[in-house]
N, CA, C and O atoms as a GROMACS GRO file, in nm:
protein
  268
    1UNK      N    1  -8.944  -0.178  27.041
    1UNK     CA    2  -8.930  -0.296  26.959
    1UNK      C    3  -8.794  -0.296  26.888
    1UNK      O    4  -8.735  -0.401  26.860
    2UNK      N    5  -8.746  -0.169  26.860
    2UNK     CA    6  -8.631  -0.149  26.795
    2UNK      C    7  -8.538  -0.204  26.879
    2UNK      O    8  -8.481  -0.310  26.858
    3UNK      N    9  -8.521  -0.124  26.983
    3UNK     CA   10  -8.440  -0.212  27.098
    3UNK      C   11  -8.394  -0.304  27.095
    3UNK      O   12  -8.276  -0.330  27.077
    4UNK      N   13  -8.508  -0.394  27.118
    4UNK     CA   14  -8.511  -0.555  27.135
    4UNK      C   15  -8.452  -0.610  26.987
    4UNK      O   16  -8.397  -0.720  26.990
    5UNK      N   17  -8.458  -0.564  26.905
    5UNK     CA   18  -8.418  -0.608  26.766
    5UNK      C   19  -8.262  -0.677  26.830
    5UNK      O   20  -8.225  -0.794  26.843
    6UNK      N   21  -8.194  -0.546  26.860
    6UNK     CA   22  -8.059  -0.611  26.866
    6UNK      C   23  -8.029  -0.743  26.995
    6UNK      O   24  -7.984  -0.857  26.977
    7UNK      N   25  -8.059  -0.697  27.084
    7UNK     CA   26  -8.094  -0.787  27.179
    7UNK      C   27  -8.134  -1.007  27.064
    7UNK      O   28  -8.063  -1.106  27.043
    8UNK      N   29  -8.267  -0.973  27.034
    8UNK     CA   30  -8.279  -1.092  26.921
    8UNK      C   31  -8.126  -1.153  26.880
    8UNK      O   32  -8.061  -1.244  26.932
    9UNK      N   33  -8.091  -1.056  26.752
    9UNK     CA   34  -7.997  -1.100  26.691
    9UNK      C   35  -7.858  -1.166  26.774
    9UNK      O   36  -7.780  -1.251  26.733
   10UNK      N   37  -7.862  -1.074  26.939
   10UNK     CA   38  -7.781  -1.136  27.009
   10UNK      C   39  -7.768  -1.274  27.084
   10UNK      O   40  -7.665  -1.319  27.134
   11UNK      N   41  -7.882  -1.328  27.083
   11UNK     CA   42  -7.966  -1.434  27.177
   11UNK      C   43  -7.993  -1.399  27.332
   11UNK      O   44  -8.029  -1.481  27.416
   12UNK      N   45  -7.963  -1.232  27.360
   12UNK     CA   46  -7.984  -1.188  27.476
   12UNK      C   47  -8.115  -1.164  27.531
   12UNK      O   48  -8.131  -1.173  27.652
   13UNK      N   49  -8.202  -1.137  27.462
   13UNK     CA   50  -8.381  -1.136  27.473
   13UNK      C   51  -8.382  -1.186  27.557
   13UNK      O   52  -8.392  -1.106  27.650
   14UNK      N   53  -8.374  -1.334  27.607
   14UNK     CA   54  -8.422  -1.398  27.638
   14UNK      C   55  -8.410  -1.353  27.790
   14UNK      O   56  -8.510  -1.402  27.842
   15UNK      N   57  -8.345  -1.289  27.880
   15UNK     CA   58  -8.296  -1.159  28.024
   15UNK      C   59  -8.429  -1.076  28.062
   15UNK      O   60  -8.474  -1.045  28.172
   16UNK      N   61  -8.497  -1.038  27.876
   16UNK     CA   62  -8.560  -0.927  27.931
   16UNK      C   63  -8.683  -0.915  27.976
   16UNK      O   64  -8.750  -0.998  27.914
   17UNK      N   65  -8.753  -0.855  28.054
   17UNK     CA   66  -8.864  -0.856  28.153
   17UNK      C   67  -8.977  -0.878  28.062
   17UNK      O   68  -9.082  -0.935  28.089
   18UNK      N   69  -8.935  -0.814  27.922
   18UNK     CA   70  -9.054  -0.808  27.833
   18UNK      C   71  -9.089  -0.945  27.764
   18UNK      O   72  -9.181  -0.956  27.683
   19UNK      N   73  -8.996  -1.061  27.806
   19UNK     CA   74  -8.964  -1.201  27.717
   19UNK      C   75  -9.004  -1.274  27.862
   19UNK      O   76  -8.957  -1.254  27.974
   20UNK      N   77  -9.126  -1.383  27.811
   20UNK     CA   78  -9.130  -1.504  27.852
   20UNK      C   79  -9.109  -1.618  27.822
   20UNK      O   80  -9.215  -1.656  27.772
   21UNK      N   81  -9.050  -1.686  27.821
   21UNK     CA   82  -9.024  -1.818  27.765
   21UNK      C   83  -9.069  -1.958  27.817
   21UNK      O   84  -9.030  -1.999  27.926
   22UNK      N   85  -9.154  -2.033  27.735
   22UNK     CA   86  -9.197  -2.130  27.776
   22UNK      C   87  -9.167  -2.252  27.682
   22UNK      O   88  -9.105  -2.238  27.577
   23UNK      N   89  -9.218  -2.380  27.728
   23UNK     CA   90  -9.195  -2.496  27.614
   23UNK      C   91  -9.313  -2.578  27.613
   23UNK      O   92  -9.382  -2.604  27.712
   24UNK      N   93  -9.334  -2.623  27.483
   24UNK     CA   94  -9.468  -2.681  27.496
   24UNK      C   95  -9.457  -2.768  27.367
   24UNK      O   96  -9.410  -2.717  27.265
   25UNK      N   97  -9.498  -2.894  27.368
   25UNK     CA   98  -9.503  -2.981  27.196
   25UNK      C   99  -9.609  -2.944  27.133
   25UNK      O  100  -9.622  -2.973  27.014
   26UNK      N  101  -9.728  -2.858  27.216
   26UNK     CA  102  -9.805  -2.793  27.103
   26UNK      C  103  -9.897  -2.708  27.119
   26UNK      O  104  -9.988  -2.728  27.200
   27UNK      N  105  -9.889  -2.589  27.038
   27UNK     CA  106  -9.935  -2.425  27.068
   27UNK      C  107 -10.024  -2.438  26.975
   27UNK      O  108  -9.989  -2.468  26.861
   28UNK      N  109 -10.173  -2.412  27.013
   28UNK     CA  110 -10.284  -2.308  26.929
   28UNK      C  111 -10.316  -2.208  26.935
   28UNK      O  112 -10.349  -2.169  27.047
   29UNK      N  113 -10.322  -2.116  26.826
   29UNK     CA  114 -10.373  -2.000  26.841
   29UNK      C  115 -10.503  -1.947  26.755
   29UNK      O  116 -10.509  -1.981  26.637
   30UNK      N  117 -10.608  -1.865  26.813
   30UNK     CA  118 -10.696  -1.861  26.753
   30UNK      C  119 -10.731  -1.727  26.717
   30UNK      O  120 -10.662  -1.648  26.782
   31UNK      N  121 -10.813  -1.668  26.636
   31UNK     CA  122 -10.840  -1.517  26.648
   31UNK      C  123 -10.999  -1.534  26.585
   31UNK      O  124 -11.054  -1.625  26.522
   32UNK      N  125 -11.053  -1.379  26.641
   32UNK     CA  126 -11.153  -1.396  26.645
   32UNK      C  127 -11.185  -1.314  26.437
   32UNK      O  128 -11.306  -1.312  26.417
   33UNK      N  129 -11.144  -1.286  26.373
   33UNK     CA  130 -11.103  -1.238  26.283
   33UNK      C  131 -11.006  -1.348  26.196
   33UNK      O  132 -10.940  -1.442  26.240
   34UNK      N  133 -11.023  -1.301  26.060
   34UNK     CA  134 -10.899  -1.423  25.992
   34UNK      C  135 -10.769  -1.408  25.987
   34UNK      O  136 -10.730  -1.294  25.960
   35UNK      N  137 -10.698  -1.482  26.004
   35UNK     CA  138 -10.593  -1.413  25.953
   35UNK      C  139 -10.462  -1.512  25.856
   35UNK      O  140 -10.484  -1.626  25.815
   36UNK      N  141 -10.349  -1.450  25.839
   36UNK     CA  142 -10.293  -1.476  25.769
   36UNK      C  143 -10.191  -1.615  25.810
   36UNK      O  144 -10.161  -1.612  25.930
   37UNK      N  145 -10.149  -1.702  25.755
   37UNK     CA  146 -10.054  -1.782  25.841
   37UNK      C  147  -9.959  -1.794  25.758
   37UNK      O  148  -9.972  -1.809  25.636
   38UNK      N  149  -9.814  -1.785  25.845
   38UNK     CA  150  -9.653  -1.815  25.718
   38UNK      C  151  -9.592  -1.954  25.776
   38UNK      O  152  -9.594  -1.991  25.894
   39UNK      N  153  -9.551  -2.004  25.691
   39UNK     CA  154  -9.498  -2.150  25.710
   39UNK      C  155  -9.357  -2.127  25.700
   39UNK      O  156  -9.343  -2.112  25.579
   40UNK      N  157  -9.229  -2.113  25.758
   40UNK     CA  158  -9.131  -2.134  25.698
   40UNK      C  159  -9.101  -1.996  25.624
   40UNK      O  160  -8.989  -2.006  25.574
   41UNK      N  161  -9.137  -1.911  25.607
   41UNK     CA  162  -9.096  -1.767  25.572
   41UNK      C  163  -9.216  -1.763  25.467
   41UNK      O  164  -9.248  -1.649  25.434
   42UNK      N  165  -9.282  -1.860  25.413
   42UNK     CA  166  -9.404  -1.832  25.312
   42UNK      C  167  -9.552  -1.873  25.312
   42UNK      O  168  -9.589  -1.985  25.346
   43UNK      N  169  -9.628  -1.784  25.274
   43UNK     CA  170  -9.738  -1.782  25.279
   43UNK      C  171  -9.821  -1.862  25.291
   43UNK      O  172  -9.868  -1.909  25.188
   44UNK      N  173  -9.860  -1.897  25.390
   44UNK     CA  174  -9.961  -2.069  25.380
   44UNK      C  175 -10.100  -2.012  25.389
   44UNK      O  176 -10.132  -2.076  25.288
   45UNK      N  177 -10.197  -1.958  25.415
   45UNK     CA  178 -10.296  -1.895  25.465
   45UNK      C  179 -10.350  -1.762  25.429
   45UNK      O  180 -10.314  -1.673  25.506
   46UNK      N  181 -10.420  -1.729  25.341
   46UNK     CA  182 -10.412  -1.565  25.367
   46UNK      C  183 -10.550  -1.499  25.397
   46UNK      O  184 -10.639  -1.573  25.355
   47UNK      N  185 -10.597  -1.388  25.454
   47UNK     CA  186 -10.724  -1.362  25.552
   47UNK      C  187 -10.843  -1.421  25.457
   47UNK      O  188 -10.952  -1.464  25.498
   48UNK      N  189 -10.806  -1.416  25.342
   48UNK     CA  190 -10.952  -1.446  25.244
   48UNK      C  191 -10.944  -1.593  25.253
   48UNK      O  192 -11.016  -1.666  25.184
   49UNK      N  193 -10.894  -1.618  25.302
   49UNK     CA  194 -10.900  -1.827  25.341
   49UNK      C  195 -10.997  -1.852  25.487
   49UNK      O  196 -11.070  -1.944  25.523
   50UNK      N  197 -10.967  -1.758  25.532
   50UNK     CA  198 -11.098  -1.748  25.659
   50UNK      C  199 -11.062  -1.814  25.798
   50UNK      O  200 -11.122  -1.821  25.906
   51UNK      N  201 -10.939  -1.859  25.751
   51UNK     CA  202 -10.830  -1.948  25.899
   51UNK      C  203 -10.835  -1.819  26.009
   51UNK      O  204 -10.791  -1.704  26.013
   52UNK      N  205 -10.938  -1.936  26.121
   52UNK     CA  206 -10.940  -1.823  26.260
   52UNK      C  207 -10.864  -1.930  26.356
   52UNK      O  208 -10.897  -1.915  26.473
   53UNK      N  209 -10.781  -2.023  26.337
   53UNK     CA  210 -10.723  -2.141  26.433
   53UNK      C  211 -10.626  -2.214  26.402
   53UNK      O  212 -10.653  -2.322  26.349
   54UNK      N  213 -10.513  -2.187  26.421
   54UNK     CA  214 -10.325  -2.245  26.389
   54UNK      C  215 -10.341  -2.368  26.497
   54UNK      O  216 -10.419  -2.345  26.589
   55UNK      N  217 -10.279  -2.487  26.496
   55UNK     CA  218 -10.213  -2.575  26.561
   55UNK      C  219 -10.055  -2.618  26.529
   55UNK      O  220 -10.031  -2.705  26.446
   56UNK      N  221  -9.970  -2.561  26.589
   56UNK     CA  222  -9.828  -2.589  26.597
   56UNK      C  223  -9.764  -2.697  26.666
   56UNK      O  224  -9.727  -2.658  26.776
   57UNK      N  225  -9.729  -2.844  26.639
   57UNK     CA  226  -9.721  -2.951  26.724
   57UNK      C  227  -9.571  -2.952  26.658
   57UNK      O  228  -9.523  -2.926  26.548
   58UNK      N  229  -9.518  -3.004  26.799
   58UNK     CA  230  -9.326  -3.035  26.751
   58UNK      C  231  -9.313  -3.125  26.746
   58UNK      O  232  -9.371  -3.182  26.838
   59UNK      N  233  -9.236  -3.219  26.650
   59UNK     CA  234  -9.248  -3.378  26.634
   59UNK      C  235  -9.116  -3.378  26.676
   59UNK      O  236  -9.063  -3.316  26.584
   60UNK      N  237  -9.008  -3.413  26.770
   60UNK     CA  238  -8.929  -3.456  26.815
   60UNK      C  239  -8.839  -3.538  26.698
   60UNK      O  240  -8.865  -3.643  26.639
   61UNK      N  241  -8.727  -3.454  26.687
   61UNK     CA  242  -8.604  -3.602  26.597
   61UNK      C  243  -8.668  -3.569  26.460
   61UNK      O  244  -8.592  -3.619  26.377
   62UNK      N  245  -8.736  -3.531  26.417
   62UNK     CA  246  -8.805  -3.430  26.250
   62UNK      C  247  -8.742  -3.463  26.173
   62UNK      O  248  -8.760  -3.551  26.089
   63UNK      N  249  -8.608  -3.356  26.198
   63UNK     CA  250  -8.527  -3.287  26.107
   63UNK      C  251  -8.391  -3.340  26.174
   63UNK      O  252  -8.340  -3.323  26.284
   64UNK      N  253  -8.356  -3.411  26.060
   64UNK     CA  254  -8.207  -3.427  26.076
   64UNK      C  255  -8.109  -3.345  26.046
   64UNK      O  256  -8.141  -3.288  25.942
   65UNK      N  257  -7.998  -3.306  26.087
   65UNK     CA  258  -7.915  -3.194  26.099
   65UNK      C  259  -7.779  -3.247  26.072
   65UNK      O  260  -7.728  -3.295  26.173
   66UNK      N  261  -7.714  -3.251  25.977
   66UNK     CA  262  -7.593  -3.294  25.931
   66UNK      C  263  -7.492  -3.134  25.950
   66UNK      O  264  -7.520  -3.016  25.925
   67UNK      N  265  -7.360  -3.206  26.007
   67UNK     CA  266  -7.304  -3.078  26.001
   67UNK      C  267  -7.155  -3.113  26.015
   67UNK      O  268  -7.070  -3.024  26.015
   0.00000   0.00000   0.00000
C-alpha cells in the first residue's frame, strides 16, 4: 500500500495491475455491518447511525470551476 502511495500522488496508479478503473454516474455501496461515511474529508455518518447503504450519484456541470 505504501508503494502505491507514491504512485497516487503521481497520477501513475492508474498502469497498475492492482487499479481498475471504471466510470459510472452512480455507485452504491452496502455493508452488511454499519459503518462510517465521510463527505468531503468530514464526517457525515458514524457506525452508531446504523448506515449499512451509500448512494454516490454525479450530477454533471455541479461545480463550477473558475480559474
Amino acid at each position: 500500500m505504501l508503494c502505491m502511495l507514491t504512485r497516487v500522488m503521481k497520477g501513475t496508479h492508474v498502469t497498475s495491475r492492482h487499479v481498475t478503473m471504471r466510470q459510472s454516474r452512480q455507485i452504491t455501496a452496502w455493508s452488511s455491518s454499519p459503518m462510517p461515511i465521510y463527505v468531503d474529508g468530514e464526517m457525515f455518518a458514524y457506525p452508531r447511525d446504523n448506515v449499512h447503504q451509500v448512494t454516490v450519484t454525479s450530477l454533471p456541470a455541479a461545480v463550477q470551476v473558475m480559474v
